[in-house]
C-alpha positions in Angstrom: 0.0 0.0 0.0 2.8 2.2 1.1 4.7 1.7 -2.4 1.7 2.6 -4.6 1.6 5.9 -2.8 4.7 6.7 -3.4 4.3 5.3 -7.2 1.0 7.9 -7.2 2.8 11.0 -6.1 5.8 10.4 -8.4 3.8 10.3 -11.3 1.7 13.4 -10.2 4.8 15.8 -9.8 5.6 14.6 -13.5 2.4 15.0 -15.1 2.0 18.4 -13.7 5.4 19.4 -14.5 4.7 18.4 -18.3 1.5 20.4 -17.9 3.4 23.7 -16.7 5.8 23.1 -19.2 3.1 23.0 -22.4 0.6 25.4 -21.0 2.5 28.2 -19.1 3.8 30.8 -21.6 7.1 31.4 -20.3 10.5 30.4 -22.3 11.0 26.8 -23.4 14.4 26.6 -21.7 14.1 28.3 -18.4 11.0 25.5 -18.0 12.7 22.6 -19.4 15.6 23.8 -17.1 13.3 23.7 -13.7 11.3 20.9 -14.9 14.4 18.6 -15.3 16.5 20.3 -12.4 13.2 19.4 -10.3 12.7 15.7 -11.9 15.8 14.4 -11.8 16.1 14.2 -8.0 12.7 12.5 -7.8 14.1 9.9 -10.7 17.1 9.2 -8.8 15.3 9.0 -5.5 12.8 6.1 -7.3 15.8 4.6 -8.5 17.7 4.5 -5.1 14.7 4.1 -2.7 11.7 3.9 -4.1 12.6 0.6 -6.8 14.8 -1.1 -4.0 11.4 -0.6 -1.0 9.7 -2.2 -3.7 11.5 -4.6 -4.6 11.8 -5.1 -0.7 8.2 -5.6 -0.2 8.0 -7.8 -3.2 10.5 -10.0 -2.1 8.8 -9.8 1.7 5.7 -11.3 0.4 7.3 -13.8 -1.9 9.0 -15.6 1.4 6.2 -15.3 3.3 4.0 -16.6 0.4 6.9 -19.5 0.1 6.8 -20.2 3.9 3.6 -20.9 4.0 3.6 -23.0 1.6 6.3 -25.1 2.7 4.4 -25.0 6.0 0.9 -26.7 4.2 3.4 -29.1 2.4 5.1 -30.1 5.6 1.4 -30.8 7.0 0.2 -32.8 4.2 3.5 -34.6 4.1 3.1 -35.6 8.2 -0.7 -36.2 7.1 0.2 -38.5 4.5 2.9 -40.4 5.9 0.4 -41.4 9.0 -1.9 -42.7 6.6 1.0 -44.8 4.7 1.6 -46.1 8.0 -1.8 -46.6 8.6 -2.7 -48.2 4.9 0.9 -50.7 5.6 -0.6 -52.0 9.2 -3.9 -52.8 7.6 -1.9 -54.2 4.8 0.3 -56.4 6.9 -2.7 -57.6 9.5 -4.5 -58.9 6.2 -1.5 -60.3 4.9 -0.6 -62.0 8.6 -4.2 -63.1 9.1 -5.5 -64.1 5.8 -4.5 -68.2 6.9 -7.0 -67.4 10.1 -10.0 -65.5 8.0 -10.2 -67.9 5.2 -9.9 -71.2 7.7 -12.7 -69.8 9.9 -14.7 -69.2 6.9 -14.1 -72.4 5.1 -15.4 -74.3 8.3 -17.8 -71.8 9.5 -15.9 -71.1 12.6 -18.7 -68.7 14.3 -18.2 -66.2 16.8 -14.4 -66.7 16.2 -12.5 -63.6 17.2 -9.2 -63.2 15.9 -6.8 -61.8 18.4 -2.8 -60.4 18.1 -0.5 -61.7 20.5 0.6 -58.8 22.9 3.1 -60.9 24.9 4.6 -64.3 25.6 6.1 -66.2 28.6 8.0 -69.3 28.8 9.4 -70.4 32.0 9.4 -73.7 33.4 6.6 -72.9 36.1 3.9 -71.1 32.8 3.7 -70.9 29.4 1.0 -68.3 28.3 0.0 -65.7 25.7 -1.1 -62.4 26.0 -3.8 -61.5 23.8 -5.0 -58.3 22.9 -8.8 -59.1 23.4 -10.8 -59.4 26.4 -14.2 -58.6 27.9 -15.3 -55.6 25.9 -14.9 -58.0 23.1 -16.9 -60.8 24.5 -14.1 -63.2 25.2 -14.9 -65.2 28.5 -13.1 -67.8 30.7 -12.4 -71.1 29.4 -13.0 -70.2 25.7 -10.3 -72.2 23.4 -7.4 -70.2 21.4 -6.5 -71.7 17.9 -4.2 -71.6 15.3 -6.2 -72.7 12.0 -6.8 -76.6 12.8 -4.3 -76.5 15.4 -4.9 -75.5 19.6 -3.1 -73.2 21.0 -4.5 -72.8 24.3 -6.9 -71.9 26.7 -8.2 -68.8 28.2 -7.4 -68.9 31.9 -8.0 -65.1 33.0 -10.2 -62.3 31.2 -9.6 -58.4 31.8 -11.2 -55.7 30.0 -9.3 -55.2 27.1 -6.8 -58.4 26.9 -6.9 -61.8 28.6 -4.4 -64.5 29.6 -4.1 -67.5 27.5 -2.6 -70.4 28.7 -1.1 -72.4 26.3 -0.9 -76.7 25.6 2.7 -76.5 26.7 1.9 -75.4 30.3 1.5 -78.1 32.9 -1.7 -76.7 33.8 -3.1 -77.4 30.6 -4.8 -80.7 29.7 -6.5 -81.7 26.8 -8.4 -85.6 26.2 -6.9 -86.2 23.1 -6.4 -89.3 20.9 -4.2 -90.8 18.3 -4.8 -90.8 14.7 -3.4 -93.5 12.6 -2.2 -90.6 10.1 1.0 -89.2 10.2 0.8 -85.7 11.7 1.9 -84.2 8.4 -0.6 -85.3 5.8 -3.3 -84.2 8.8 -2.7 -80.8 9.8 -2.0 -79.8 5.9 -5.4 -81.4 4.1 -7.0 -79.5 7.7 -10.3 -80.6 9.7 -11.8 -82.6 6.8 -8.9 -84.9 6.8 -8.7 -85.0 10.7 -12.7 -85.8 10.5 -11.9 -88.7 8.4 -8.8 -90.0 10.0 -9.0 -93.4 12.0 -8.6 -92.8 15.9 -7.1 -95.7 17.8 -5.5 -94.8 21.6 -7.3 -92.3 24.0 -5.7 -90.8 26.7 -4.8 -87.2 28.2 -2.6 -84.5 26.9 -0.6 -82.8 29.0 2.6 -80.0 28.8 5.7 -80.0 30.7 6.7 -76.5 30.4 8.6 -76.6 27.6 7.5 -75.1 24.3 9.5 -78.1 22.6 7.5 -80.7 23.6 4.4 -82.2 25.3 3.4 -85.8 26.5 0.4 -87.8 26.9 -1.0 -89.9 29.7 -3.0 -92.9 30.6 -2.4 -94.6 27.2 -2.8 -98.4 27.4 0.2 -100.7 26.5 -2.9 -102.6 24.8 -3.0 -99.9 22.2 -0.9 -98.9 19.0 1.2 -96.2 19.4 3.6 -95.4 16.4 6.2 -92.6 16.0 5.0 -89.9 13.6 1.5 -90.4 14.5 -0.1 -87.3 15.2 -2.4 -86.7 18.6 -6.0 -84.7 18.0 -8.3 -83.5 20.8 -11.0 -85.9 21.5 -13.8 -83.2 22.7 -14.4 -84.8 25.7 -14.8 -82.4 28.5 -16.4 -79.1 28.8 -13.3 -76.5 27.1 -11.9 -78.0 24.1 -13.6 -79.0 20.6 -13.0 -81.9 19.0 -10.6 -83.0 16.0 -8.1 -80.0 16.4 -4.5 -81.3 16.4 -2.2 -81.5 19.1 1.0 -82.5 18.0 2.7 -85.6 17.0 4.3 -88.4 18.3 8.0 -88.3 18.6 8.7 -91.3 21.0 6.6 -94.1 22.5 7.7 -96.3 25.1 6.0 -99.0 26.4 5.5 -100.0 30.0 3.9 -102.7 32.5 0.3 -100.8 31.9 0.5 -97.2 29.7 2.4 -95.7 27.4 5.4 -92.8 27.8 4.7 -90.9 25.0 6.4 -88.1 24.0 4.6 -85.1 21.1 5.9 -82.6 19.8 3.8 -79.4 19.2 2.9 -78.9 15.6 3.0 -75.2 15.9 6.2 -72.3 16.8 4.7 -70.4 19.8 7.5 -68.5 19.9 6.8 -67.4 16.2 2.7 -66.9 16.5 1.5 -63.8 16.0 -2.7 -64.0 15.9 -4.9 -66.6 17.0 -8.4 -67.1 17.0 -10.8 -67.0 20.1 -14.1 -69.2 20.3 -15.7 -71.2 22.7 -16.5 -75.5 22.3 -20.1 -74.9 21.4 -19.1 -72.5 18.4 -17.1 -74.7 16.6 -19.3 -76.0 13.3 
């Protein structure tokens, strides 16, 4: 505002000085003497304060102009780099829970909530999970954690927003289970159709010894056939855990005066699982 006043007054002085000049009749030199004596201060004061203020103020409102835009880029960038971040964790939950969604799905595992491991713990006195699900989501006491066709646990405690899984492996933890004539293999990759129609020979009780390595299972009768390689399924006999979800698989079986010492080890890596899926006995299809 300041510089177009200046601008206004400059040209004024001029204008009128031409005016004088052309309509006063006085002699042609004496006015072309004052009038350039009088407007060649003002041109050299335009040219050394008046052009550099301008180009001042120009240059004022170009940075400020620039800053603020850098300042909007800056908070689009920070706005679109949380949404990458955002966009990758969706990404990677669908990527690291696809196996879960499309094996609930495929046998209609309802009410099945599918959960992120928050923590683990493996000592020789527990073996449990952490899971980031808990009352506000319906989970409740006693509801059975898998892993696709596999068990990992059960839930032994229930908070408000996470609960306490306690997994095969912990001593606590037992499971009526049986033996399947089927290598362990060939079972837990064709999944529950194949564990549906494998043949079940030897019945006894799962247990874990506190080691995420390896399990064993109880009260199995010399009487029966126990082979290595065979793999161990729960039997659904009690009141927590469905039946035909596998176990583990037989690594060593010993013989004695009246049952078995049978040593399993767990089909999956609980030291590698990431999600697994909540449900309760009665849900299972």
């Amino acid at each position: 505002m300041q510089k177009n006043k200046v601008i206004v007054v400059i040209v004024f002085v001029i204008i009128s000085f031409f005016i004088f000049r052309h309509c006063v009749n006085v002699g042609a030199s004496v006015v072309g003497t004052i009038s350039s004596s009088v407007l060649y201060p003002l041109l050299r004061i335009q040219q050394l304060i008046v052009v550099p203020i301008a180009g001042w103020f120009d240059r004022r409102t170009t940075v400020a102009g620039l800053e603020g835009h850098v300042q909007r880029l800056q908070e689009e960038n920070e706005k679109l780099f949380a949404e990458n971040i955002a966009l990758k964790a969706m990404h990677d939950y669908a990527q690291e829970t696809s196996e879960l969604r499309n094996f609930n799905k495929r046998y209609t595992l309802r009410n099945g909530y599918i959960a992120q491991i928050l923590a683990r713990h493996f000592s020789s006195s527990y073996q449990f999970f952490l899971v980031d699900a808990g009352s506000c989501q319906g989970i409740k006491k006693d509801m059975v954690a898998l892993y696709c066709n596999n068990i990992v646990g059960r839930v032994a405690e229930v908070y408000p927003w996470y609960c306490k899984v306690c997994l095969i492996t912990d001593a606590d933890c037992k499971v009526a289970s049986s033996v399947a004539k089927t290598p362990a293999d060939t079972l837990t990759k064709k999944g529950l159709t194949a564990i549906a129609l494998a043949k079940v020979g030897a019945s006894g009780i799962h247990e874990g010894v506190n080691d995420t390595t390896r399990t064993i299972m109880r009260y199995v009768s010399h009487l029966e056939s126990v082979d290595v390689g065979d793999a161990v399924l729960s039997s659904g006999e009690g009141l927590v855990f469905p039946k035909g979800f596998a176990l583990g698989k037989v690594v060593a079986a010993d013989k004695g005066e009246l049952f078995y010492t049978i040593t399993i080890k767990p089909i999956l890596d609980f030291n590698t699982l990431r999600y697994c899926t909540l449900i309760s006995k009665e849900d299972v299809a």
